[in-house]
C-alpha positions in Angstrom: -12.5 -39.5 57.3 -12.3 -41.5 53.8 -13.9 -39.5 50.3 -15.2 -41.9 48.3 -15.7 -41.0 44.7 -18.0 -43.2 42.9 -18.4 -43.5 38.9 -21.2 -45.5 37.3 -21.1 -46.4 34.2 -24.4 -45.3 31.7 -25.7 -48.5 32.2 -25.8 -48.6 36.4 -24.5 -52.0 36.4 -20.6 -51.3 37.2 -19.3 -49.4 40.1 -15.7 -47.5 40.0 -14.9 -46.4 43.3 -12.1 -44.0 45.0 -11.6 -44.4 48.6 -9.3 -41.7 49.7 -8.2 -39.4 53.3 -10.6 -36.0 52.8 -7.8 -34.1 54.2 -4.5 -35.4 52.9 -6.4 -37.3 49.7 -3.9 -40.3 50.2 -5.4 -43.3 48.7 -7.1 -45.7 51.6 -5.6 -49.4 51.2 -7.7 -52.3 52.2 -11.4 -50.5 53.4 -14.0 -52.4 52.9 -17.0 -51.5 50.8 -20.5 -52.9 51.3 -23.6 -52.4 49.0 -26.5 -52.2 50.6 -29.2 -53.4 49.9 -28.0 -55.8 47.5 -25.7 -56.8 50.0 -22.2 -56.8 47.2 -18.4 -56.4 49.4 -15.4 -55.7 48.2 -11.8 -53.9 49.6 -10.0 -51.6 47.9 -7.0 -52.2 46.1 -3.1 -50.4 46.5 -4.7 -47.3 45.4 -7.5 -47.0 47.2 -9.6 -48.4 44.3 -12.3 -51.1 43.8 -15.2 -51.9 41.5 -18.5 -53.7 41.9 -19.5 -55.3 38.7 -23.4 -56.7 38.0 -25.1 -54.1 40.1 -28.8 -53.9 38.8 -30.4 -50.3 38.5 -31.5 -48.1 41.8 -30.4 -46.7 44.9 -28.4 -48.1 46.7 -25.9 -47.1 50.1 -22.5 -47.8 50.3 -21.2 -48.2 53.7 -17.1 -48.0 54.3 -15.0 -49.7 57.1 -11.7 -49.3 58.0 -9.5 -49.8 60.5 
């Protein structure tokens, strides 16, 4: 089951985010990250990182595939 650690910078409109294994915490290559509503994707990197730039202020669900 992927842990996904999610950092915002102060002004809401960047999103760092961690994809990793909960239990062994290795990094999750190539998941793919959806925004919801505002409908942003992206897939994370070698490390299990990604980042979703322009993201205007509220709440907002991130749903995570991988296979």
């Amino acid at each position: 089951m992927p842990l996904c650690q999610i950092l915002a910078q102060k002004n809401g409109h960047t999103l760092n985010i961690t994809v990793s294994d909960k239990s062994s915490r290795q990094s999750i290559i190539m998941a793919t990250l959806q925004l919801q509503p505002a409908g942003a994707m992206t897939i994370t990197d070698m490390d299990g990182r990604a980042k979703i730039e322009n993201v205007p202020s509220g709440e907002y669900t991130i749903q995570i595939s991988y296979v």
